[in-house]
SERO-22933 format. One record per residue (C-alpha): x, y, z; residue in three letters. Coordinates in steps of 0.2 Angstrom, whole numbers, padded with zeros to 4 digits, always signed. Example, Ala and Ser with C-alpha at 12.3 -4.5 7.8 and 13.67 -1.06 7.14 Angstrom:
SERO-22933
+0062-0022+0039ALA;+0068-0005+0036SER;
END
This chain:
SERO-22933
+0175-0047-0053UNK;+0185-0052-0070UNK;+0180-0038-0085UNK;+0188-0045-0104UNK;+0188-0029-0114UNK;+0187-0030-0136UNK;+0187-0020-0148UNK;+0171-0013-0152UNK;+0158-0026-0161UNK;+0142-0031-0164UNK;+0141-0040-0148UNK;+0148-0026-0137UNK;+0139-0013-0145UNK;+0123-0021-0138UNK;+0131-0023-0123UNK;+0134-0008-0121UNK;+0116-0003-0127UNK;+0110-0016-0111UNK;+0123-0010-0098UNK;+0130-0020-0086UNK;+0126-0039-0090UNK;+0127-0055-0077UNK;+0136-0072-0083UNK;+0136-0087-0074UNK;+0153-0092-0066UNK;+0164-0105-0075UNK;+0159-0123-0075UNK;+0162-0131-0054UNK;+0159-0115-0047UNK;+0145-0112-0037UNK;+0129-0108-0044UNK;+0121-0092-0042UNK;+0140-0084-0042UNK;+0140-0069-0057UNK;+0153-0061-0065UNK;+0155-0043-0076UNK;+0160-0046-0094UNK;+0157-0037-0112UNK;+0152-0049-0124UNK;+0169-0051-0136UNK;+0165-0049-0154UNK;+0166-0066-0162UNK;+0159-0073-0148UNK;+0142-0079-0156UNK;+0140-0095-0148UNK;+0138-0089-0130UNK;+0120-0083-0119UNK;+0120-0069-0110UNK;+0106-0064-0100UNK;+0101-0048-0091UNK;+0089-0047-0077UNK;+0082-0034-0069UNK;+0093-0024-0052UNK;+0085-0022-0036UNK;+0070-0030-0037UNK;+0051-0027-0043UNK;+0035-0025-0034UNK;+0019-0030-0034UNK;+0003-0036-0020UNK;-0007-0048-0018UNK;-0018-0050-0032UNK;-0008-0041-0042UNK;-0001-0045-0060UNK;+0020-0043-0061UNK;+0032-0045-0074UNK;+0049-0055-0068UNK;+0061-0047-0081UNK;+0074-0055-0090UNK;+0081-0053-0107UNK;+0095-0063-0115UNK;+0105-0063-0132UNK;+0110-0076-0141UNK;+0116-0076-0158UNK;+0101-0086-0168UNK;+0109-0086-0185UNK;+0119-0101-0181UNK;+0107-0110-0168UNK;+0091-0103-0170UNK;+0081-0098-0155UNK;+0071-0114-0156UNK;+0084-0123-0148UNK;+0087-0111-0132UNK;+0078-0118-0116UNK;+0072-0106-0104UNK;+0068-0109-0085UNK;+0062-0101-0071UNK;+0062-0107-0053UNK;+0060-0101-0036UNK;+0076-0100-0023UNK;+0067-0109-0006UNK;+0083-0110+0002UNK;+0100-0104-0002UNK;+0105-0122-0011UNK;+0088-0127-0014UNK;+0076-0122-0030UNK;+0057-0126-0036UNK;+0052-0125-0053UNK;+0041-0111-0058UNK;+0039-0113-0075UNK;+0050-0120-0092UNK;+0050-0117-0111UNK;+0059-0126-0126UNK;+0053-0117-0142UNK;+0033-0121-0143UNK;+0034-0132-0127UNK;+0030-0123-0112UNK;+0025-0127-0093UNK;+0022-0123-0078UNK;+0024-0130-0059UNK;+0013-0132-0045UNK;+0003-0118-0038UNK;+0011-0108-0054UNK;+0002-0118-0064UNK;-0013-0106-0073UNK;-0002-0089-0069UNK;+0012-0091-0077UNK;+0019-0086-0094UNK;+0032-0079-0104UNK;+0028-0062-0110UNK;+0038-0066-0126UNK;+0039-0048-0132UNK;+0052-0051-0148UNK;+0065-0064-0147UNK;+0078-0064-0134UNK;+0064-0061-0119UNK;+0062-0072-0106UNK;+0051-0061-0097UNK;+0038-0071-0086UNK;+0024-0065-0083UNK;+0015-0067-0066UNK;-0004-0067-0061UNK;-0015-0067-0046UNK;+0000-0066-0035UNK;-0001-0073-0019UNK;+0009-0071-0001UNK;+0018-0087-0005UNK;+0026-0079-0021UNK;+0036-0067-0012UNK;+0055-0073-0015UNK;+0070-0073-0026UNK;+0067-0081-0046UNK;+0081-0084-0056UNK;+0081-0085-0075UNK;+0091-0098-0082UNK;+0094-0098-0102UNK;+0101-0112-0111UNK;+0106-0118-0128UNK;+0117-0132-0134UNK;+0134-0128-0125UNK;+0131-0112-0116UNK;+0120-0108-0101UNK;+0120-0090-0090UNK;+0107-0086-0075UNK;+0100-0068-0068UNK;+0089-0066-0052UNK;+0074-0058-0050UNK;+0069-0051-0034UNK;+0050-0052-0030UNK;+0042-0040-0016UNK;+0024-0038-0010UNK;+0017-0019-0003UNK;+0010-0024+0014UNK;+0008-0023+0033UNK;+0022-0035+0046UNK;+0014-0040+0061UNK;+0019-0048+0077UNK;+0008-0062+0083UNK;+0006-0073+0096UNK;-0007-0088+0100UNK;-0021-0089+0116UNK;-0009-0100+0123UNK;+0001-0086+0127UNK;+0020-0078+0121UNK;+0036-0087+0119UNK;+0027-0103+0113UNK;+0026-0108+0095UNK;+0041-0118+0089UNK;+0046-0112+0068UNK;+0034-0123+0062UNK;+0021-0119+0074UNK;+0025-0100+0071UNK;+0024-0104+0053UNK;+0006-0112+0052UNK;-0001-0097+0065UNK;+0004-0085+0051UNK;-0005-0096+0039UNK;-0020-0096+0050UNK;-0021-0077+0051UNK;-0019-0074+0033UNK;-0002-0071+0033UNK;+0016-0080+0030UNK;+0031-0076+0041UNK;+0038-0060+0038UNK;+0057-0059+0029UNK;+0072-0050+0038UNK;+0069-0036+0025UNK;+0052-0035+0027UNK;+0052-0033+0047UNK;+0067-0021+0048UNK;+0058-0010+0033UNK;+0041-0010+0045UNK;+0056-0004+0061UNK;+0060+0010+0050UNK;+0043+0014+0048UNK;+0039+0015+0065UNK;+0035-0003+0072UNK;+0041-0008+0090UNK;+0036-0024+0100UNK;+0047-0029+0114UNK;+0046-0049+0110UNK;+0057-0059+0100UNK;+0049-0069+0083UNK;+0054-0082+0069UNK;+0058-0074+0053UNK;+0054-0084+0039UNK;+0074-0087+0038UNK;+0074-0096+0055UNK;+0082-0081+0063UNK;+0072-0074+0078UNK;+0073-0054+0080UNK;+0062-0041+0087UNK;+0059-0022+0081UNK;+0063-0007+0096UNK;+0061+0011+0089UNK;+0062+0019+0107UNK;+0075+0007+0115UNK;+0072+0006+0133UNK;+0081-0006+0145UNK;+0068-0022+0144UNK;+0069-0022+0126UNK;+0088-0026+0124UNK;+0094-0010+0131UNK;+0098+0006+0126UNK;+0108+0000+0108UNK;+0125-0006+0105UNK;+0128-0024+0102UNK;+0111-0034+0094UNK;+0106-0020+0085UNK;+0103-0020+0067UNK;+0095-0006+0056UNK;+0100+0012+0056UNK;+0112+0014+0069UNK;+0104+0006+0085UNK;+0111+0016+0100UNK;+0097+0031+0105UNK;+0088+0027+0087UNK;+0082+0009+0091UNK;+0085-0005+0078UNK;+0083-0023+0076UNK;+0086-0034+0089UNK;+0093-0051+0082UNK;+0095-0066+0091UNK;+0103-0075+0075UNK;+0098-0094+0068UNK;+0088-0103+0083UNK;+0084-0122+0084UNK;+0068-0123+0074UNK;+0061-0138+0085UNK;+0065-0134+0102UNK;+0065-0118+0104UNK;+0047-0107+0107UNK;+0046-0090+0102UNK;+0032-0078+0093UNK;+0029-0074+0077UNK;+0033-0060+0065UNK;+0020-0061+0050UNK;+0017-0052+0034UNK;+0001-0049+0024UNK;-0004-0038+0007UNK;-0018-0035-0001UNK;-0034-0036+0005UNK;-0045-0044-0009UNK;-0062-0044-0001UNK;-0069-0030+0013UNK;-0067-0031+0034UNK;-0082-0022+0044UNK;-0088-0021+0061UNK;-0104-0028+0065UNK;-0112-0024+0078UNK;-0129-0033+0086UNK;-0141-0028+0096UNK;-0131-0033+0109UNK;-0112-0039+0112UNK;-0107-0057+0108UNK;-0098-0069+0116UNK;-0084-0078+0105UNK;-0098-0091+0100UNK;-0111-0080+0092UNK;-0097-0070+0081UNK;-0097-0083+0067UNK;-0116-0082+0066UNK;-0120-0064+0066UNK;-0106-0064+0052UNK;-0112-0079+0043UNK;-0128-0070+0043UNK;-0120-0053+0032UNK;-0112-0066+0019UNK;-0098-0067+0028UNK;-0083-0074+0041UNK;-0077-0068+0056UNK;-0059-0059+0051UNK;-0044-0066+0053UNK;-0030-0056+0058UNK;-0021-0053+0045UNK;-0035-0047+0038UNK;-0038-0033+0050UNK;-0020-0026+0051UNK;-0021-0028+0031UNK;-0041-0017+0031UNK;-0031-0004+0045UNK;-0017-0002+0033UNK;-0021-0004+0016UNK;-0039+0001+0015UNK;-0038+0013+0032UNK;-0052+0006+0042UNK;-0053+0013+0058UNK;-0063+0011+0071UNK;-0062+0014+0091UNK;-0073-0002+0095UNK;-0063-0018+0098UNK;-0073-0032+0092UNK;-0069-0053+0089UNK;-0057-0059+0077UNK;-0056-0078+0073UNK;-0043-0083+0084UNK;-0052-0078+0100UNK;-0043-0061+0101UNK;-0052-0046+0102UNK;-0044-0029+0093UNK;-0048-0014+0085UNK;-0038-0002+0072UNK;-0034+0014+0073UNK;-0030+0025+0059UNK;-0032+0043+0067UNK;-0025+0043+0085UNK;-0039+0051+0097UNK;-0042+0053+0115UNK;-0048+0036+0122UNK;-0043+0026+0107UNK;-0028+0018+0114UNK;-0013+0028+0113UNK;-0004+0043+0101UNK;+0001+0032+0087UNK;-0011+0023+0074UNK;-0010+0003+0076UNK;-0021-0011+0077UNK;-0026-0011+0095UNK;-0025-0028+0105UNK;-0034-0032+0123UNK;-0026-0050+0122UNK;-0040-0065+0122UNK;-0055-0062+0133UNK;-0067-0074+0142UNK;-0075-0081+0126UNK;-0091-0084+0134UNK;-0094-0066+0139UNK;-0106-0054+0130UNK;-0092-0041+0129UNK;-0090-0034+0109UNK;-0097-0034+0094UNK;-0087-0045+0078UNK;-0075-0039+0063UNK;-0081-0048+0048UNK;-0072-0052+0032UNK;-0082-0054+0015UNK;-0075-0061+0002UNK;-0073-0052-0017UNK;-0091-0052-0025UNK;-0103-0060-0013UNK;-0118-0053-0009UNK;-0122-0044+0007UNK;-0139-0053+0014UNK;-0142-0041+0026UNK;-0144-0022+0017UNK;-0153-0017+0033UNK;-0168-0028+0033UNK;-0162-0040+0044UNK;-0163-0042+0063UNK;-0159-0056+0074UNK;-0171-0067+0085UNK;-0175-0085+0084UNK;-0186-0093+0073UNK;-0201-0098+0088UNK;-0203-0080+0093UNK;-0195-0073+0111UNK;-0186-0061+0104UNK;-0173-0056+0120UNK;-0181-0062+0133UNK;-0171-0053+0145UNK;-0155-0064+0136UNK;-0164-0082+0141UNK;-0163-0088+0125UNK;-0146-0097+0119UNK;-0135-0088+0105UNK;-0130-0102+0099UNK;-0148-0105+0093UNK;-0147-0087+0082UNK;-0154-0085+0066UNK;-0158-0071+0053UNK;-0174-0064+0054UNK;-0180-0052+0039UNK;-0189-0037+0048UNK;
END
């Protein structure tokens, strides 16, 4: 790290006033690469830009501010002619564009499009502000300001509160390639989970003995209580806190995202609408859950959206029910006697026969639509029959007010 030390001056008095401040490397160098400097007085010409460290957190839904503050000398340029961009690291050398102003000319990209602004709190903030944030915005930003000659670039780090769980299909485990593992998350209300999101949910207690994509293309499992089928007892492959008798983070490094088949490690946040358990008069098979939640104003709950109700809202209840995927689960906030075990979790009895009448559903209902049913509703179909001693077919179901 290079440090060019000046007598005291304006520009270092606000230097020192912002602490340690971020510049880009010299022109060829690459991008992204920082180094400490105080701004020399005389300097008026040059951007410096100051971001802020660690990173800032927010959830689904949420409203977040990405800071970044720069200074600039206007009396000789103007602030007018200083362009400010924001834009997304997808890959270590690769960016998207998130959103870009020159004085009174501002836009934003894509599905930024609508939630993006600058907070524009005084001159020399570059702050953008973020709304309705989604899954998809969890990442790295970086600020890049710009005038005439001189450019300088901070990074912003954006995290989501949320839940990391590991996931497989009906088809059994070991067999989504990254892509596959990739849309599976998508279908179950989630994306795949980062290395720091998964080794923050091992210190926080998960452990599942099969190895997953991580969003970066690496494959790694979570052991808190290591044991000999799950990579041993520690050493080598462990990651985290030590491995050995504490567990850690078994890491099976970059695989070959087309060939190889694995599970999936997802993460999810906030949960905007509501999960419950219906039950009917009876249980279900797989092919009545839709309608009996349908009925309530509602879907059948993904499951991302039942790890997110367990943890985020604390729904619990020892009754498994359908999810949408075919699988049938329950959570479990406060470990009891035949609830499935000492430790809270979303519960898991794989995929049964979907044509047997063995659960009721978990339904998810979006913010602000209606419940139908208040309690006035039954089921039965519309020519009269009512159970018949289960003649009738449930496919043929419908809503009758009572």
């Amino acid at each position: 790290m290079v440090c060019a030390r000046a007598a005291l001056g304006p520009g270092a008095l606000w230097a020192a006033a912002w602490g340690v401040l971020l510049l880009t490397a010299p022109a060829g160098a690459q991008r992204g690469r920082k180094k400490v400097v105080h701004v020399l007085e005389g300097e008026s010409g040059s951007v410096v830009v100051q971001t802020a460290p660690g990173q800032v957190v927010s959830h689904r839904g949420g409203t977040i501010v990405l800071p970044c503050r720069y200074h600039y000398e206007a009396a000789a340029h103007g602030h007018d002619g200083v362009r400010l961009k924001w834009t997304k690291v997808v890959d270590p050398l690769a960016f998207a564009d998130v959103f870009v102003a020159l004085g009174p000319q501002h836009r934003a990209f894509g599905s930024y499009r609508g939630r993006a602004e600058l907070q524009g709190d005084g001159p020399g903030d570059a702050s953008l502000v973020l709304r309705n944030v989604t899954l998809q915005d969890y990442g790295r930003y970086e600020c890049e300001v710009t005038n005439e000659l001189e450019d300088d670039t901070g990074m912003v780090k954006l995290d989501l509160e949320g839940v990391v769980f590991p996931y497989h299909p009906r088809g059994g485990r070991y067999k989504l390639t990254f892509m596959e593992a990739q849309r599976a998350c998508a279908e179950q209300d989630g994306i795949l989970a980062s290395a720091e999101q998964l080794h923050a949910a091992w210190r926080d207690g998960l452990d599942w003995c099969n190895a997953g994509w991580l969003r970066d293309g690496s494959v790694q499992y979570p052991v808190s209580q290591p044991r000999e089928p799950c990579g041993g007892l520690g050493g080598a492959g462990s990651a985290g806190a030590g491995g050995g008798a504490s567990g850690g983070v078994r890491n099976y490094g970059y695989r070959h995202n087309a060939e190889e088949r694995y599970d999936a490690f997802c993460f999810t946040s906030n949960l905007p609408g509501r999960v419950f358990f219906l039950k009917p008069l009876r249980p279900v098979p797989f092919s009545g859950a839709a309608r009996a939640c349908a009925a309530r104003g509602a879907a059948v709950a993904k499951v991302g959206q039942l790890f997110a109700a367990w943890k985020l809202q604390l729904l619990d209840r020892c009754t498994a029910g359908w999810l949408a995927d075919g699988s049938a689960r329950y959570p479990i906030v406060n470990p009891r006697a035949r609830c499935g075990g000492r430790r809270p979790g979303v519960r898991s009895l794989g995929f049964p026969d979907a044509t047997r009448r063995l659960f009721g559903v978990y339904c998810y209902r979006a913010p602000g639509a209606p419940d139908p049913a208040p309690g006035g509703w039954g089921w039965g179909w519309a020519g009269g029959g009512g159970w018949a001693g289960g003649a009738r077919d449930p496919a043929a179901w419908t809503p009758l007010r009572v």
